[in-house]
N, C-alpha and C positions, 0 to 999 in steps of 0.2 A: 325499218323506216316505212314498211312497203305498208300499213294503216295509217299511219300518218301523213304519208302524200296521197293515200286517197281520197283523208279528210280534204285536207287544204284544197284538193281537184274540185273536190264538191265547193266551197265555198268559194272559189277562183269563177265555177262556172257559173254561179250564180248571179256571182256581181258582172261577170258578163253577158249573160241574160237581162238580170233586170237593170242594170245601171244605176241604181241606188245601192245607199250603202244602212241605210233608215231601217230596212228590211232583216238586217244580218244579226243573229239573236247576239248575248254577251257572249257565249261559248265562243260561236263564231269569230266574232271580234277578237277575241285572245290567240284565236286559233292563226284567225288574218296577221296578227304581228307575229305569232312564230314563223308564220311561211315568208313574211318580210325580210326577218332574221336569219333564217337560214340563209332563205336566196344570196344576201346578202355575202354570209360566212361560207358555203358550198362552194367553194370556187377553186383554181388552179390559182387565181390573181392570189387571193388569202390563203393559200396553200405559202406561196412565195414570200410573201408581204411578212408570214407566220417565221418561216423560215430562218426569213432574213431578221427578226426581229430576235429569236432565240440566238442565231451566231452573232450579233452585235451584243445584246445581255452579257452572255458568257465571257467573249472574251475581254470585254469593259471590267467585267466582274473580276476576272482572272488579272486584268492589270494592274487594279485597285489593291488586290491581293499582293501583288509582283511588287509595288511601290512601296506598301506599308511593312516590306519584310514579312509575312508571313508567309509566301509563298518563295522555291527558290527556283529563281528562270532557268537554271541550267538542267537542259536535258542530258540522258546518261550518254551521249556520243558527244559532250561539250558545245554542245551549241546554245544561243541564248535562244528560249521557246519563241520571245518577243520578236527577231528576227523572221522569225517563220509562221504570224500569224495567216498571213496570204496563202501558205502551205495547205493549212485544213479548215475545214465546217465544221461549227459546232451544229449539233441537229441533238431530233428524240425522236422516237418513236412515235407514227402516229399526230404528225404537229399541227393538225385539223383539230385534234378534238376537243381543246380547252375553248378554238372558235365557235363551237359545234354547241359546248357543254353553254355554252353562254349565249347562242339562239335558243336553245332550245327551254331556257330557263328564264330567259332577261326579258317577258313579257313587261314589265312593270316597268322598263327604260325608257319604253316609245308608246304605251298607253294613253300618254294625254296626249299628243300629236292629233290635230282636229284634221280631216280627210277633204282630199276632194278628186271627186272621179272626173278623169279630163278626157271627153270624148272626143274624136276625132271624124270632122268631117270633110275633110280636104280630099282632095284626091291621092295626097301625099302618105304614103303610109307611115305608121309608128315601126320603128327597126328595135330590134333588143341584140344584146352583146352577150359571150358567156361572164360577163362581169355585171349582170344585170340592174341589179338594185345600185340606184348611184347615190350618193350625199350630197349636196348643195350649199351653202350658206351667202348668199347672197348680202344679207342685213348685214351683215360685221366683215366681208372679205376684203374690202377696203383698209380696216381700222386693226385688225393682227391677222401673220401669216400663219396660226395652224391652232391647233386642239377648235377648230370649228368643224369636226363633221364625227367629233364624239356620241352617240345615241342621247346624252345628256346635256348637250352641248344648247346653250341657246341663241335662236336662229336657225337651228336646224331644218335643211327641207330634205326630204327621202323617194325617190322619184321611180317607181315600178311599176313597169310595163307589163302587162297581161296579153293584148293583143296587135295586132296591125291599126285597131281603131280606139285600143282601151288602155291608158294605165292610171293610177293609182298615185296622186302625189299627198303625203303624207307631210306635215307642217307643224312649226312651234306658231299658236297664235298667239301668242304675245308679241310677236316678233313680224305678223303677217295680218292682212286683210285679204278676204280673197273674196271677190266679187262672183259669186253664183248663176250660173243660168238660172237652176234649179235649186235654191236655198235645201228645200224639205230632204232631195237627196243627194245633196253634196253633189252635184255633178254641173261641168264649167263645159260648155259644147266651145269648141276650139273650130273656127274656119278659115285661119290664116295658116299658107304653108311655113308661111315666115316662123309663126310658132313652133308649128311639127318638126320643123329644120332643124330648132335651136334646140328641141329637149332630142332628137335624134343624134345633137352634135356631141351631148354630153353621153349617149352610149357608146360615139367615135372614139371621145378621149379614155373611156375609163374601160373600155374593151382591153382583156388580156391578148386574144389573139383574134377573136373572128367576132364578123356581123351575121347577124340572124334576119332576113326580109323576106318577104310571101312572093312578090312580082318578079320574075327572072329580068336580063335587061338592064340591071340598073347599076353595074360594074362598074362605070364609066363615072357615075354621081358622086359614087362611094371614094371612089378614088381620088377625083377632084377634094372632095369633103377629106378625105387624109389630108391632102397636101394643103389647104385652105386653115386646115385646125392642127400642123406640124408642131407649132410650137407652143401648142397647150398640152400635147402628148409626153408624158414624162416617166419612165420605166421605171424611176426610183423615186417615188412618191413619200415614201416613211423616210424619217431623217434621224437620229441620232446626236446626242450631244452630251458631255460630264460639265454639271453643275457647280461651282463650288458652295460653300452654306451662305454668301454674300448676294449670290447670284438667286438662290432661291426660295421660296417664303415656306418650303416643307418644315416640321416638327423634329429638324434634327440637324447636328452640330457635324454632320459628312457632308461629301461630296453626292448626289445623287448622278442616276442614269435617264438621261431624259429621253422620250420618244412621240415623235410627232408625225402628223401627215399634212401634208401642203398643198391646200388645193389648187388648180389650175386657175390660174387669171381669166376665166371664162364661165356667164353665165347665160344662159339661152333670157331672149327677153320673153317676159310674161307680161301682158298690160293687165290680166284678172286678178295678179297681185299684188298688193302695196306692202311697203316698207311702215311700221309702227318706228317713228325714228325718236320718241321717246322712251325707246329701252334698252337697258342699257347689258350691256354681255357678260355672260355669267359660264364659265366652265359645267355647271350644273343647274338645270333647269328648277329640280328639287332638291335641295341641298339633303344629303343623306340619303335618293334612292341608291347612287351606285355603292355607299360602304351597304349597306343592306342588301346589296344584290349581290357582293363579294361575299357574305358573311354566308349566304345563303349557297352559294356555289360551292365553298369551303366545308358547309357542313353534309353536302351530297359527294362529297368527295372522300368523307371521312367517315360516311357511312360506308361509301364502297371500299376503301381499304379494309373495317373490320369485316366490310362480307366475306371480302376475298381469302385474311388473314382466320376467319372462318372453318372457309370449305376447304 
């Protein structure tokens, strides 16, 4: 990885040098959403989120099995497995890297997202979390509680911070208006602390464990801001549920396995964005990038098992 974050270094520095984004050739721009993506999937939080999402699969899967008689619950010491699902994790090996394989591939998810560089000029600085890159959906969080902070999702906003005075919020416009300082280079100068507070708030909530700040001192803020934003912090963010075929509009006569994330009842106010309230919500922004993007991971997957089946 160690050329590859050198890339993105260069182009992170750039746009904080020149605070335009007009400037950043196509490579770049493709290069800008892998480093989006990763930041994104790099984490201890999606380490967990990964985690927990394979030992719910599995053992949903394993029940479904257990129910329809093809599998039999009795372990060889008499016990029913079902009994003792609390006992063990299901896990893999390695349960980053399907998040990993899908930053580093899924440039074409968040492509059309139109940018706007949010400079900061308060005295209040921008704070970053190690859960950095945050999801948003503002337009539709009133109207259903979750599949709104999907990469395809419409409405989407993507909110990345680069420094103490700089991030990067990335946006569905179909879904947004954003009012420019600077139209030519996408960049919105920000002089309300009230603003800085509120996108700072959303690195409180969605921090796996620690805050990142430049100014020593400010222990005291942070903390308050914990206890102020207590009950938007929520440790089990992905949810779980079994379907039946009445319940759901999928291509098939089972029971599926559903999984969701539920964002927090909290969004920082922005006055430089508007609501398009004539549109209407869509699980998929371009119908058929995500099976293309699955078709496409599948076949890199399948080249690497014959390399491997290979050597």
């Amino acid at each position: 990885m160690d050329d590859l974050e050198n890339l993105h270094a260069g182009i992170i520095n750039k746009l904080r040098d020149e605070r335009a984004f007009f400037t950043l050739s196509d490579d770049e721009i493709r290069h800008f959403c892998v480093f989006v993506l990763l930041q994104r999937n790099r984490t201890k939080q999606t380490k967990k989120e990964t985690e927990s999402l394979i030992d719910n699969l599995a053992k949903e899967y394993l029940q479904l099995h257990i129910e329809s008689g093809e599998v039999d619950p009795e372990l060889q010491d008499g016990r029913n497995i079902l009994d003792h699902f609390e006992d063990f994790k299901v896990t893999r090996e390695a349960p980053l890297s399907q998040p990993m394989l899908q930053a580093l591939t899924g440039i074409d998810l968040i492509i059309d997202l139109e940018v706007a560089i949010l400079e900061n000029e308060t005295s209040l600085e921008f704070v970053i979390s190690d859960h950095p890159v945050v999801h948003d959906n503002i337009r539709f969080k009133d109207e259903i509680d979750r599949y709104l902070t999907g990469l395809q999702s419409r409405g989407l906003q993507i909110f990345v911070p680069l420094s103490d005075e700089l991030q990067i919020m990335l946006y569905d416009q179909a879904s947004y208006f954003v009012d420019y300082t600077n139209k030519e280079d996408r960049r919105v100068t920000i002089s309300s602390e009230t603003q800085v507070e509120g996108l700072n708030d959303l690195q409180m909530i969605n921090a796996f464990e620690s805050i990142y700040y430049r100014s020593s001192g400010q222990e005291g803020r942070f903390r308050d801001a914990q206890e102020r934003l207590a009950e938007y912090i929520d440790e089990e963010s992905t949810v779980f549920q079994r379907l039946t075929p009445d319940e759901h509009n999928f291509e098939t006569d089972n029971e599926i396995i559903e999984s969701g994330q539920i964002l927090p009842d909290y969004s920082p106010t922005l006055p430089f964005v508007r609501q398009r309230i004539e549109t209407e919500f869509a699980i998929e922004r371009r119908p058929g990038v995500l099976q293309g993007h699955k078709e496409f991971m599948d076949e890199i997957l399948e080249d690497a098992r014959e390399e491997v089946e290979d050597t």
